[in-house]
MARLUMTI-801786 format. One record per atom (N, C-alpha, C, CB): residue number from 1; residue in one letter; atom name; x, y, z. Coordinates in Angstrom, 1 decimal. Each point is the difference from the previous one (the first is absolute). Glycine has a CB too. Example, Ala and Ser with C-alpha at 12.3 -4.5 7.8 and 13.67 -1.06 7.14 Angstrom:
2
 num residu atome   east  north     up
   1      a     N   13.2   -5.7    7.8
   1      a    CA   -0.9    1.2    0.0
   1      a     C    0.9    1.2    0.0
   1      a    CB   -1.9   -1.2    1.2
   2      s     N    1.5    2.3   -1.9
   2      s    CA    0.9    1.1    0.0
   2      s     C   -0.8    1.1    0.8
   2      s    CB    1.2   -0.6   -2.2
//
This chain:
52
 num residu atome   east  north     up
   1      x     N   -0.1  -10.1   20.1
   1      x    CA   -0.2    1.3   -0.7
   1      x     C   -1.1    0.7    0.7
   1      x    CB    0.9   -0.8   -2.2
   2      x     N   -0.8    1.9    3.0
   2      x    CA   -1.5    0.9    0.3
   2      x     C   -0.6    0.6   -1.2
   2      x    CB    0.8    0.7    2.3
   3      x     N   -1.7   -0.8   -1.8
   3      x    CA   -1.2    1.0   -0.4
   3      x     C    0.7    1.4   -1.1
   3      x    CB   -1.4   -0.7    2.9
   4      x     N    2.5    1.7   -1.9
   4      x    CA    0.2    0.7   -0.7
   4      x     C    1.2   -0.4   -1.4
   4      x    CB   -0.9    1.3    2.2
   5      x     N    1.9   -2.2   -2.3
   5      x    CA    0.0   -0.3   -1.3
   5      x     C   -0.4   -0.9   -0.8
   5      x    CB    1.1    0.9    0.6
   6      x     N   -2.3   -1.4   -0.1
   6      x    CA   -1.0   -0.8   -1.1
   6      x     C   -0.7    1.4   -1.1
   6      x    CB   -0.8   -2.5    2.2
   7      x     N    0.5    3.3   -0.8
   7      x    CA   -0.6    0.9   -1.3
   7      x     C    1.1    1.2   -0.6
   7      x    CB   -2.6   -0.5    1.0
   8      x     N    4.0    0.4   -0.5
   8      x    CA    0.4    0.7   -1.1
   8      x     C    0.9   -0.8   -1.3
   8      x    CB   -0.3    1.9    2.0
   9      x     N    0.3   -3.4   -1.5
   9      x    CA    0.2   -0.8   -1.4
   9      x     C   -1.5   -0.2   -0.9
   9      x    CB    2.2   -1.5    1.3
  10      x     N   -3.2    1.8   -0.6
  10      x    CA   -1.2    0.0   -0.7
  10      x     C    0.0    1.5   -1.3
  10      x    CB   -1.2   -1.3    2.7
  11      x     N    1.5    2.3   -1.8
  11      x    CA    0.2    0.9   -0.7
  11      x     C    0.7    0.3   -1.0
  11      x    CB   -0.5    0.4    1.5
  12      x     N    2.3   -0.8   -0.9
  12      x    CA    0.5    0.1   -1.6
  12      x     C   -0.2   -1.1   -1.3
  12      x    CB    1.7    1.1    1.5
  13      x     N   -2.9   -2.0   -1.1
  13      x    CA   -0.7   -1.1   -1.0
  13      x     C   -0.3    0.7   -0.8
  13      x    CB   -0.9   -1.7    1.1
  14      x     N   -0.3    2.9   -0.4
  14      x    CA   -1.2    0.8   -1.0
  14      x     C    1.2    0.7   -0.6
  14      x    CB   -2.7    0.6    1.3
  15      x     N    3.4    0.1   -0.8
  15      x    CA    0.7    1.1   -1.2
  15      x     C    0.7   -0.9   -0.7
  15      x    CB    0.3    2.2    1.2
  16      x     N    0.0   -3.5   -1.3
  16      x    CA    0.8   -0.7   -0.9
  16      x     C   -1.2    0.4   -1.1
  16      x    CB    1.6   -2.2    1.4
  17      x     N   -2.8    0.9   -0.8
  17      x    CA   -1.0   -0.1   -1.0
  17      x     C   -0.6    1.1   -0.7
  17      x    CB   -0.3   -1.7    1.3
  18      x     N   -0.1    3.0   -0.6
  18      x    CA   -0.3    0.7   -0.6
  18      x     C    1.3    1.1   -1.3
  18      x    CB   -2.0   -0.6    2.3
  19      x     N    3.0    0.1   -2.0
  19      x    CA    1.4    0.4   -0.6
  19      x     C   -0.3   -0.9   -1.3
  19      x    CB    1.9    0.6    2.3
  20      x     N   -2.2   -1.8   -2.8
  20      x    CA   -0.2   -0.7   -0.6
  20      x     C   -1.3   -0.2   -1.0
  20      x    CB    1.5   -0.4    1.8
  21      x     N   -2.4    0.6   -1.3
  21      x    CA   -1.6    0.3   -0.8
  21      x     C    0.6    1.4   -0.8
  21      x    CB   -2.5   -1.0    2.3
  22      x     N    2.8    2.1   -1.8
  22      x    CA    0.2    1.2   -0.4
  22      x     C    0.4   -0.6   -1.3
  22      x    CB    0.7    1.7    2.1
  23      x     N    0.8   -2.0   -1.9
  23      x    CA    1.3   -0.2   -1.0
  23      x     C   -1.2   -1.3   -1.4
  23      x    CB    3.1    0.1    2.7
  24      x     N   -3.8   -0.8   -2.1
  24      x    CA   -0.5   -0.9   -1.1
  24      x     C   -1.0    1.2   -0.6
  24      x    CB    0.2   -2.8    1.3
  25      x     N   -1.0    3.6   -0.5
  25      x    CA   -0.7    0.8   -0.4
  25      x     C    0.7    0.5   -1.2
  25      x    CB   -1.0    0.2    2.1
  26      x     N    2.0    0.9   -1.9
  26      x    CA    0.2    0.5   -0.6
  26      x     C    1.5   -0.4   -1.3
  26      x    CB   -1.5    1.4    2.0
  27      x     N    1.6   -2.4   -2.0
  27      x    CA    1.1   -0.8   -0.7
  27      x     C   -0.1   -1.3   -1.1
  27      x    CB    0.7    0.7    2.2
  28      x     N   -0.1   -1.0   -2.8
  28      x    CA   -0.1   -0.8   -1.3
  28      x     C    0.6   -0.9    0.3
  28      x    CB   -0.2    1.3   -1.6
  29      x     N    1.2   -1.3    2.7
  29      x    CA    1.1   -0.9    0.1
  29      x     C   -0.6   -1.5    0.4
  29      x    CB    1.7    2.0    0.6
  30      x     N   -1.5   -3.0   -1.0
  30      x    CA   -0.5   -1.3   -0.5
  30      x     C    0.7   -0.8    1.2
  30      x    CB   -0.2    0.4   -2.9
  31      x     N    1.7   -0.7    2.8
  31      x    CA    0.5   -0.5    0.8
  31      x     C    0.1    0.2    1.4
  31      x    CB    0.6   -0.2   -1.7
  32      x     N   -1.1   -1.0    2.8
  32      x    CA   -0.3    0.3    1.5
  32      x     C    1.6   -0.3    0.3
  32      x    CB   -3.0   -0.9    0.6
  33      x     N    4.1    0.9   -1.2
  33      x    CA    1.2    0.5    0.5
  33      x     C    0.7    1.4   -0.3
  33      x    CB    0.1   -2.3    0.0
  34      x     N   -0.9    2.9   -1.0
  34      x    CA    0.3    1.6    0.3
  34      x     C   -0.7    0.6    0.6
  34      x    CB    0.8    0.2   -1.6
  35      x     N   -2.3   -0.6    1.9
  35      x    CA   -0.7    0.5    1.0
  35      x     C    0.4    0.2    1.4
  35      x    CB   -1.4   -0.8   -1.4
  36      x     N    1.8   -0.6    1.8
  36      x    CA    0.8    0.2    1.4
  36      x     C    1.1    0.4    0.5
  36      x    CB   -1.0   -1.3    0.1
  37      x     N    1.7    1.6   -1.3
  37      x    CA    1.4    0.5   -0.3
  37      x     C   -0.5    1.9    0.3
  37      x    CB    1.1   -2.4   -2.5
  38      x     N   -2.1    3.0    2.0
  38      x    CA   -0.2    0.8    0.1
  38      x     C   -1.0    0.8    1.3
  38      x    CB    0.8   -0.8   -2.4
  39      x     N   -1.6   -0.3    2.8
  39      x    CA   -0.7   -0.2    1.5
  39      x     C    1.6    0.0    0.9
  39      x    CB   -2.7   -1.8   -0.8
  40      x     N    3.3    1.1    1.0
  40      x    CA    1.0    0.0    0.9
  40      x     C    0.8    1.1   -0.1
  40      x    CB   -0.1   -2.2    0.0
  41      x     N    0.3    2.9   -1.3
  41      x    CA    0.9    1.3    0.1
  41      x     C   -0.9    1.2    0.5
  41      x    CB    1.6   -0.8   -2.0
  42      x     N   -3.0    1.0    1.9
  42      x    CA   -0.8    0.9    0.8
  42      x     C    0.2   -0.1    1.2
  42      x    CB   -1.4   -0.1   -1.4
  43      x     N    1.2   -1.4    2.0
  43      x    CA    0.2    0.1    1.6
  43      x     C    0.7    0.4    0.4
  43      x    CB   -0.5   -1.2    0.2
  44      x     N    2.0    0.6   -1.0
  44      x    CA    1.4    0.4    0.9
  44      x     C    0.1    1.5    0.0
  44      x    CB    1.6   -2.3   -0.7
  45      x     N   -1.9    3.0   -0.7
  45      x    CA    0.3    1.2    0.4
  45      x     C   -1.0    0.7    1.3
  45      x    CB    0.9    0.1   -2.6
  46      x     N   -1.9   -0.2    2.9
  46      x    CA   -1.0    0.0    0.8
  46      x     C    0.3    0.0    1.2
  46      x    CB   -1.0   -0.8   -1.4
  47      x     N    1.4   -0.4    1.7
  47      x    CA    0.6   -0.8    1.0
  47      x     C    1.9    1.3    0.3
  47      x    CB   -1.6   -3.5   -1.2
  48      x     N    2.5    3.8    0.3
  48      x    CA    0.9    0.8    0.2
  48      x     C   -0.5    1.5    0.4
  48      x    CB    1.3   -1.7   -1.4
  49      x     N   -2.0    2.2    1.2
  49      x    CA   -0.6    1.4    0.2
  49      x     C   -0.9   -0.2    1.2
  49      x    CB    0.0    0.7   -2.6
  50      x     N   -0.6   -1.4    3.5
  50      x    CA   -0.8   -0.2    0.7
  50      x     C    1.2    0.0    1.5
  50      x    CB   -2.1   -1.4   -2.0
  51      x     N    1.9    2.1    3.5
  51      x    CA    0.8    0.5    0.6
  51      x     C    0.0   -1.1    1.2
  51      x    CB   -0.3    2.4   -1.0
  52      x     N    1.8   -2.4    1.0
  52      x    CA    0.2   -1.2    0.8
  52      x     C   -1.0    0.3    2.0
  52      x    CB    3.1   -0.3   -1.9
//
């Protein structure tokens, strides 16, 4: 793997992680399977709007 996608799997880490602190921030939800249920549906949409 070079250099350049170490750091852009590095990158999409932080916006996981920071996608995640937000959501606990601002959320009640208890269970770490609706959390990631809802972390992974941010991405993908993310991930579909982002240009090939």
């Amino acid at each position: 793997m070079s250099n350049e996608e170490k750091i852009e799997v590095a990158e999409k880490r932080i916006i996981e992680l920071k996608t995640l602190i937000n959501h606990w921030k601002t959320s009640n939800i208890s269970s770490r399977k609706s959390t990631a249920d809802l972390v992974e549906a941010i991405l993908s949409d993310r991930q579909q709007r982002r240009p090939a």
